[in-house]
Jmol script that loads the backbone (N, CA, C; Angstrom):
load data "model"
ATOM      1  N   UNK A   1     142.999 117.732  86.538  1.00  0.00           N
ATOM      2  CA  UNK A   1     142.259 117.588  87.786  1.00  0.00           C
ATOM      3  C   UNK A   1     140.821 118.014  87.556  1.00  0.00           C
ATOM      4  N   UNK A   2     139.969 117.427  88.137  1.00  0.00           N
ATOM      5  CA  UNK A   2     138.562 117.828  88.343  1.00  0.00           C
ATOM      6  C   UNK A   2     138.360 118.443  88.762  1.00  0.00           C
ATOM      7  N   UNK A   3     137.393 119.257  88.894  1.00  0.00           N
ATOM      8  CA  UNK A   3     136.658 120.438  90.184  1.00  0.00           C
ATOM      9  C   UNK A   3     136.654 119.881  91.131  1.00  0.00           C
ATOM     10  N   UNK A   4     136.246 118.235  91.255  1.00  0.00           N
ATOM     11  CA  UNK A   4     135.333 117.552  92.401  1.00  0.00           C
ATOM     12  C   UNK A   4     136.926 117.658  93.276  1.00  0.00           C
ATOM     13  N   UNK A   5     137.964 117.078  92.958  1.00  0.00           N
ATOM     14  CA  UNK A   5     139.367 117.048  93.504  1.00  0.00           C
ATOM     15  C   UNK A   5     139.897 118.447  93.843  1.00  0.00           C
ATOM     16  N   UNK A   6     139.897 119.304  93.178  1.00  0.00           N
ATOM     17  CA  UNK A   6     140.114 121.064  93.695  1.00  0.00           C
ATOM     18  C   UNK A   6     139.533 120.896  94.641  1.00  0.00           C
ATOM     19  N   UNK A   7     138.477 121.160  94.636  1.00  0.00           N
ATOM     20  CA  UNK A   7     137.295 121.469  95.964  1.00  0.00           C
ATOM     21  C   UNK A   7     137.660 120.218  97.139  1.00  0.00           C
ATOM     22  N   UNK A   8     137.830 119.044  96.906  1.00  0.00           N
ATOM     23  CA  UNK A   8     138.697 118.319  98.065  1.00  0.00           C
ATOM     24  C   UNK A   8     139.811 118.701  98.028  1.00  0.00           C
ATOM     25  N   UNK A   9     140.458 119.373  97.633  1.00  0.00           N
ATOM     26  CA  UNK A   9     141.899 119.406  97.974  1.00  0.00           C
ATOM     27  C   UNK A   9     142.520 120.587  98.505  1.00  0.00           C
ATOM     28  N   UNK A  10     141.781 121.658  97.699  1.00  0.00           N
ATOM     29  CA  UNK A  10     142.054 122.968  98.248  1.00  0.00           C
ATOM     30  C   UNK A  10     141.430 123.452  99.830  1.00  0.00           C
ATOM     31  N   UNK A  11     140.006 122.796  99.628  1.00  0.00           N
ATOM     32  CA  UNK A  11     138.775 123.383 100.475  1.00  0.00           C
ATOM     33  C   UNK A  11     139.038 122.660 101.462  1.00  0.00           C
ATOM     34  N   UNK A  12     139.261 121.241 101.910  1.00  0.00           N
ATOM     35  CA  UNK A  12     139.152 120.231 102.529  1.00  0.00           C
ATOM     36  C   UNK A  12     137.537 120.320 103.449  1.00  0.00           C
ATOM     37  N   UNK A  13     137.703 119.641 104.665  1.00  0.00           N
ATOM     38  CA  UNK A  13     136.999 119.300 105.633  1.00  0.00           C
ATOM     39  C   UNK A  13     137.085 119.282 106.896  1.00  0.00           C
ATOM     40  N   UNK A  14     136.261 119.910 107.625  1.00  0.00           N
ATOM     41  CA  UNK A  14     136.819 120.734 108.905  1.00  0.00           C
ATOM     42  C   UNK A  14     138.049 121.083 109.015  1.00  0.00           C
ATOM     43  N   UNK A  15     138.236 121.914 108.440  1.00  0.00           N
ATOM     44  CA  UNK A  15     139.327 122.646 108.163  1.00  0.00           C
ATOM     45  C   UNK A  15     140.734 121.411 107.856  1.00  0.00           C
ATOM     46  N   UNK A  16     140.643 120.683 107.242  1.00  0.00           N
ATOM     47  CA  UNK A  16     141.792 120.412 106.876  1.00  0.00           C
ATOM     48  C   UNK A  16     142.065 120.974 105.670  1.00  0.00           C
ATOM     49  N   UNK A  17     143.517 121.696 105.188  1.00  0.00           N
ATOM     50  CA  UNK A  17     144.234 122.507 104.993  1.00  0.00           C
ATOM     51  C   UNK A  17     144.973 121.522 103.457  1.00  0.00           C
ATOM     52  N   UNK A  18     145.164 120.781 103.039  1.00  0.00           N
ATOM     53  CA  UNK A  18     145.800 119.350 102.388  1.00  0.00           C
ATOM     54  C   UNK A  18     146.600 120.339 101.524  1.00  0.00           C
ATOM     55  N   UNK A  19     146.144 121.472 100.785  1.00  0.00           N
ATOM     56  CA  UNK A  19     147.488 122.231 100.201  1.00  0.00           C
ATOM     57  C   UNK A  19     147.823 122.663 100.384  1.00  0.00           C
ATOM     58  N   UNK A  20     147.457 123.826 101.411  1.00  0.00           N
ATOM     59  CA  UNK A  20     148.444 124.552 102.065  1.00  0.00           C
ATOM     60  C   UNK A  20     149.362 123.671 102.988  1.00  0.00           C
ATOM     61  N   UNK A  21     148.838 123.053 103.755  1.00  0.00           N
ATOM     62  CA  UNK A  21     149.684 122.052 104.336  1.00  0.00           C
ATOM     63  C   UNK A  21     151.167 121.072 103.354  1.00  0.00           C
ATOM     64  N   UNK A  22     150.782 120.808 102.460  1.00  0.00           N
ATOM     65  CA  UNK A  22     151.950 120.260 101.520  1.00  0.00           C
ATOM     66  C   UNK A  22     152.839 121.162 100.928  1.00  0.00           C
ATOM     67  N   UNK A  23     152.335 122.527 100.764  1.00  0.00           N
ATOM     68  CA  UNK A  23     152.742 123.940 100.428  1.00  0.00           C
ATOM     69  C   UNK A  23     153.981 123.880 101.421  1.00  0.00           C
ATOM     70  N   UNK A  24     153.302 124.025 102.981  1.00  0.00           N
ATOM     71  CA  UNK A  24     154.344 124.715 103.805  1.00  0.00           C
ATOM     72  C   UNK A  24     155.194 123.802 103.975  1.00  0.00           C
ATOM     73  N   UNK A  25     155.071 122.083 103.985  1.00  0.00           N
ATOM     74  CA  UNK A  25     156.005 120.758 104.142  1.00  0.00           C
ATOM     75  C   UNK A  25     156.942 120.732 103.124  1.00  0.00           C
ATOM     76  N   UNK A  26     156.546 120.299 101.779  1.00  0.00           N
ATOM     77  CA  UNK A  26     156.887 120.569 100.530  1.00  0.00           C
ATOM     78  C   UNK A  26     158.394 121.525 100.165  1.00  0.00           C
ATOM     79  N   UNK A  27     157.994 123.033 100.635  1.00  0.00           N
ATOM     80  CA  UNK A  27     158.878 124.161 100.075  1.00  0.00           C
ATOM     81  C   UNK A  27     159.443 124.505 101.705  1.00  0.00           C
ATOM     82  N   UNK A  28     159.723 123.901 102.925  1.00  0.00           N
ATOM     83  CA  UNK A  28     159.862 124.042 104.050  1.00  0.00           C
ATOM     84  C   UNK A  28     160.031 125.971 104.487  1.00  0.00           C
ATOM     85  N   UNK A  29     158.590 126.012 104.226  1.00  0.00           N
ATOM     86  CA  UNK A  29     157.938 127.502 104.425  1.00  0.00           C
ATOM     87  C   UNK A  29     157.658 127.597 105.923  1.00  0.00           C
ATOM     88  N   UNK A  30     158.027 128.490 106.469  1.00  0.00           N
ATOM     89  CA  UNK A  30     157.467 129.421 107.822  1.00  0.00           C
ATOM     90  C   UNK A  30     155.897 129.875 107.230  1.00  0.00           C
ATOM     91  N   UNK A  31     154.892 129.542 108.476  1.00  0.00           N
ATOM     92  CA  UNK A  31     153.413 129.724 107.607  1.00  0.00           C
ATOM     93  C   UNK A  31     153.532 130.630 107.351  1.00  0.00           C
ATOM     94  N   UNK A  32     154.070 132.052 107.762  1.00  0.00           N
ATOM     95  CA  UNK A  32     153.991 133.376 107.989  1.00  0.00           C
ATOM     96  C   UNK A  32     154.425 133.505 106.148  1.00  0.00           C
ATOM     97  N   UNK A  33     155.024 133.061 105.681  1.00  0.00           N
ATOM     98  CA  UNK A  33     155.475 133.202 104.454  1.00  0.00           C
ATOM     99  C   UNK A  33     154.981 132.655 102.883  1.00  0.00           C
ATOM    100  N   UNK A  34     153.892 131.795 103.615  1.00  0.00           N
ATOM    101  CA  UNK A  34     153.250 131.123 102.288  1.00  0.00           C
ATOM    102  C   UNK A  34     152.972 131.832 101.058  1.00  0.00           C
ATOM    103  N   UNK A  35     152.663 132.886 101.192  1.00  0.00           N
ATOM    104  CA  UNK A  35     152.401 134.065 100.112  1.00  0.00           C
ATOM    105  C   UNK A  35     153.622 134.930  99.083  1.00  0.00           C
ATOM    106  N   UNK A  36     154.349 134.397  99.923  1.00  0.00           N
ATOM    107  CA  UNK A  36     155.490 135.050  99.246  1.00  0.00           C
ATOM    108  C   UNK A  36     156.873 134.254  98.910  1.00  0.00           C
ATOM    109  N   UNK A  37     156.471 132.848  98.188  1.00  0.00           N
ATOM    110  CA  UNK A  37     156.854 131.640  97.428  1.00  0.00           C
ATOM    111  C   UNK A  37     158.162 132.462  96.201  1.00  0.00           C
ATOM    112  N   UNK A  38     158.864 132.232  96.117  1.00  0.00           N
ATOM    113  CA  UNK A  38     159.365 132.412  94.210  1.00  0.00           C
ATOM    114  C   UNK A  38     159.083 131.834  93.407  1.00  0.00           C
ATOM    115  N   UNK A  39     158.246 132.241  92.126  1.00  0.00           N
ATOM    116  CA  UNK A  39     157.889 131.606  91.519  1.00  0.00           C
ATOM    117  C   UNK A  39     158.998 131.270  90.762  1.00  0.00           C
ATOM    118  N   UNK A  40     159.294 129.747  90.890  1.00  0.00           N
ATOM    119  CA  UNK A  40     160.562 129.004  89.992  1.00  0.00           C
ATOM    120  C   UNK A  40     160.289 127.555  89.505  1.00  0.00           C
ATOM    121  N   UNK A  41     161.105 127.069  88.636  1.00  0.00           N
ATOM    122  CA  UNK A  41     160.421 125.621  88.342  1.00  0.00           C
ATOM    123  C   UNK A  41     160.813 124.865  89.324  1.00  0.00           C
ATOM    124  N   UNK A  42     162.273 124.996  90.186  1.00  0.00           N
ATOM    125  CA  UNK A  42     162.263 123.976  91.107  1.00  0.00           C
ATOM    126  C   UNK A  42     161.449 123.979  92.041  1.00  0.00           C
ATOM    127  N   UNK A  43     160.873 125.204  92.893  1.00  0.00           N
ATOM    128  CA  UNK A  43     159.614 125.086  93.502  1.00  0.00           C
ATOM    129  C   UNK A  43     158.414 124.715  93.341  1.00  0.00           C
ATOM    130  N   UNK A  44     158.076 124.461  92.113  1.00  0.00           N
ATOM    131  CA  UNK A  44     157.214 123.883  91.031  1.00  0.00           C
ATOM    132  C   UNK A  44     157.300 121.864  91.570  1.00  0.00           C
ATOM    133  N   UNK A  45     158.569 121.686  91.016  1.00  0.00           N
ATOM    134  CA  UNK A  45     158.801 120.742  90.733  1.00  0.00           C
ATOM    135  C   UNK A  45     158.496 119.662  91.998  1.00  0.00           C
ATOM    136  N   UNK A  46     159.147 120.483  93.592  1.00  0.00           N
ATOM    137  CA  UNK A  46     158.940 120.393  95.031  1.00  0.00           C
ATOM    138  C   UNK A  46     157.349 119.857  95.139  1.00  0.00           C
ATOM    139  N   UNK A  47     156.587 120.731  94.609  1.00  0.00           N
ATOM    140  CA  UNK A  47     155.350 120.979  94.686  1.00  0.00           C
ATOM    141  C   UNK A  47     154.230 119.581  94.078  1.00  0.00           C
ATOM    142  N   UNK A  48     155.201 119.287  92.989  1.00  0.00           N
ATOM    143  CA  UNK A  48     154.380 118.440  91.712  1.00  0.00           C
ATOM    144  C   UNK A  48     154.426 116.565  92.936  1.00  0.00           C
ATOM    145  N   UNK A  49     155.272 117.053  93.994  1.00  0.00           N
ATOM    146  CA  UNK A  49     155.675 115.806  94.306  1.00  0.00           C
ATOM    147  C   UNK A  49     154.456 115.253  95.093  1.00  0.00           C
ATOM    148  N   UNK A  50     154.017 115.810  96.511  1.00  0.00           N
ATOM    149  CA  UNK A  50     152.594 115.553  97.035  1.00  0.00           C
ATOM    150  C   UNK A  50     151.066 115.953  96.253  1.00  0.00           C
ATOM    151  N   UNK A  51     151.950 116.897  95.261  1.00  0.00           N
ATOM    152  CA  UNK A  51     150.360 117.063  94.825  1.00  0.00           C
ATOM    153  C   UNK A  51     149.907 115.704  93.612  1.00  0.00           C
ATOM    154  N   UNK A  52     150.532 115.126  93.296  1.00  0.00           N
ATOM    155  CA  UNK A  52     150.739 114.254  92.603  1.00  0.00           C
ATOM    156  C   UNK A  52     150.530 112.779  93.792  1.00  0.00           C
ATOM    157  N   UNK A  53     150.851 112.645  94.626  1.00  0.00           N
ATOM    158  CA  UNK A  53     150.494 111.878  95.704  1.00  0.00           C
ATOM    159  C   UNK A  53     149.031 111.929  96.497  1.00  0.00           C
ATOM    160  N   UNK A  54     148.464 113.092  96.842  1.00  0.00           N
ATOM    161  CA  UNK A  54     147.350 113.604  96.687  1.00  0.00           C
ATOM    162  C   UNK A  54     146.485 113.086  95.527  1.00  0.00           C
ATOM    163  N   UNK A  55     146.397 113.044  94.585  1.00  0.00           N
ATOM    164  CA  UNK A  55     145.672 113.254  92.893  1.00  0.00           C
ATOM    165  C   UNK A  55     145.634 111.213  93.115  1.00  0.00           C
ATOM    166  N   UNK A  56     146.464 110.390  92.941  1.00  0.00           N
ATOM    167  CA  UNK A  56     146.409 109.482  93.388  1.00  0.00           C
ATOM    168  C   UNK A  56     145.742 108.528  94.355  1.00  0.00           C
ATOM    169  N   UNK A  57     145.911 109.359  95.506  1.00  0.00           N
ATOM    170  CA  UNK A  57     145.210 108.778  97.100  1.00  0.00           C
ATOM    171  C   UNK A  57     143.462 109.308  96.971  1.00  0.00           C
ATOM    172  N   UNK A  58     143.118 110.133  96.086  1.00  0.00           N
ATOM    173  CA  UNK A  58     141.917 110.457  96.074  1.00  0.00           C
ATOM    174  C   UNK A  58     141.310 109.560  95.043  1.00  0.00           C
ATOM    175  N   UNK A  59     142.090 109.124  94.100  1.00  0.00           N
ATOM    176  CA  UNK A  59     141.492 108.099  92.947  1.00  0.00           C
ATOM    177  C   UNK A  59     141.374 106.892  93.551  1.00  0.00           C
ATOM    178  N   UNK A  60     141.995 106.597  94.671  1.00  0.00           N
ATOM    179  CA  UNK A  60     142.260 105.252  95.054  1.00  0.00           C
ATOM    180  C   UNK A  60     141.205 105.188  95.987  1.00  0.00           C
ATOM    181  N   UNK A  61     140.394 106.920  97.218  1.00  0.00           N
ATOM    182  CA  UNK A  61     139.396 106.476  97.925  1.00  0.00           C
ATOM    183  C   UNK A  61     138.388 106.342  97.014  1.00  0.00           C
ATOM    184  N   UNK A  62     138.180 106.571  95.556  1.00  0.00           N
ATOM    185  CA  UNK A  62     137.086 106.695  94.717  1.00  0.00           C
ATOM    186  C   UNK A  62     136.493 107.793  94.532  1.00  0.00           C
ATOM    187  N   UNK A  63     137.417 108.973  94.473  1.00  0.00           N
ATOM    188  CA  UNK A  63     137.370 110.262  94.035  1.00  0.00           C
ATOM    189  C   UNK A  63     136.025 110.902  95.155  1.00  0.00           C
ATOM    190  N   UNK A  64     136.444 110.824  96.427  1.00  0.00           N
ATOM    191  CA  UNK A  64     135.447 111.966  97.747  1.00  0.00           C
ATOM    192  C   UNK A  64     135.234 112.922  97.161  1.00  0.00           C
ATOM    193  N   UNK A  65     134.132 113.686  97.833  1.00  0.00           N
ATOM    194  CA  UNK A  65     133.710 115.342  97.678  1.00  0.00           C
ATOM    195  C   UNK A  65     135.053 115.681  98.429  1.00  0.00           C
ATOM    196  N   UNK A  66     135.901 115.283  99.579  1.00  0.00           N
ATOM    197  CA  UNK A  66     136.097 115.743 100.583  1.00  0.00           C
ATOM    198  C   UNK A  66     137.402 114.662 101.334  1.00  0.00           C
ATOM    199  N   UNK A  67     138.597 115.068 100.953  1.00  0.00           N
ATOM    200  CA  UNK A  67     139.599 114.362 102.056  1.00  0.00           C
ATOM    201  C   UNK A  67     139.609 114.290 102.979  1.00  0.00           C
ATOM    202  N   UNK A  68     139.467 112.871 104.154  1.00  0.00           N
ATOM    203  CA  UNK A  68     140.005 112.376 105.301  1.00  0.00           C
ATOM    204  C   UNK A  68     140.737 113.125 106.249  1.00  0.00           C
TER     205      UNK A  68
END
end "model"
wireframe off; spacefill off
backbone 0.3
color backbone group
């Protein structure tokens, strides 16, 4: 991944949220709990699925500063 894609993806735009949001969908997390994940490969694996869908949909708008 690029910086330019971190920084859209993590940071978003007016507050859109795009990993934490796939975080809490993804691993069907209570927000209250995001922080305290297990680190395991199947949660990993959960994870690899939108972020990998993400990484895609940003190549396809022509790599934004900034997700939609």
């Amino acid at each position: 991944m690029s910086n330019a894609l971190t920084m859209a993806y993590y940071q978003g735009r007016d507050n859109h949220r795009g990993y934490v949001d796939d975080c809490l969908q993804a691993l069907a997390l209570d927000p209250q709990a995001i922080y305290r994940v297990k680190n395991s490969w199947s949660n990993c694996d959960r994870l690899a699925v939108p972020m990998d869908r993400r990484l895609a949909a940003w190549r396809a708008m022509g790599r934004p500063r900034n997700f939609e």
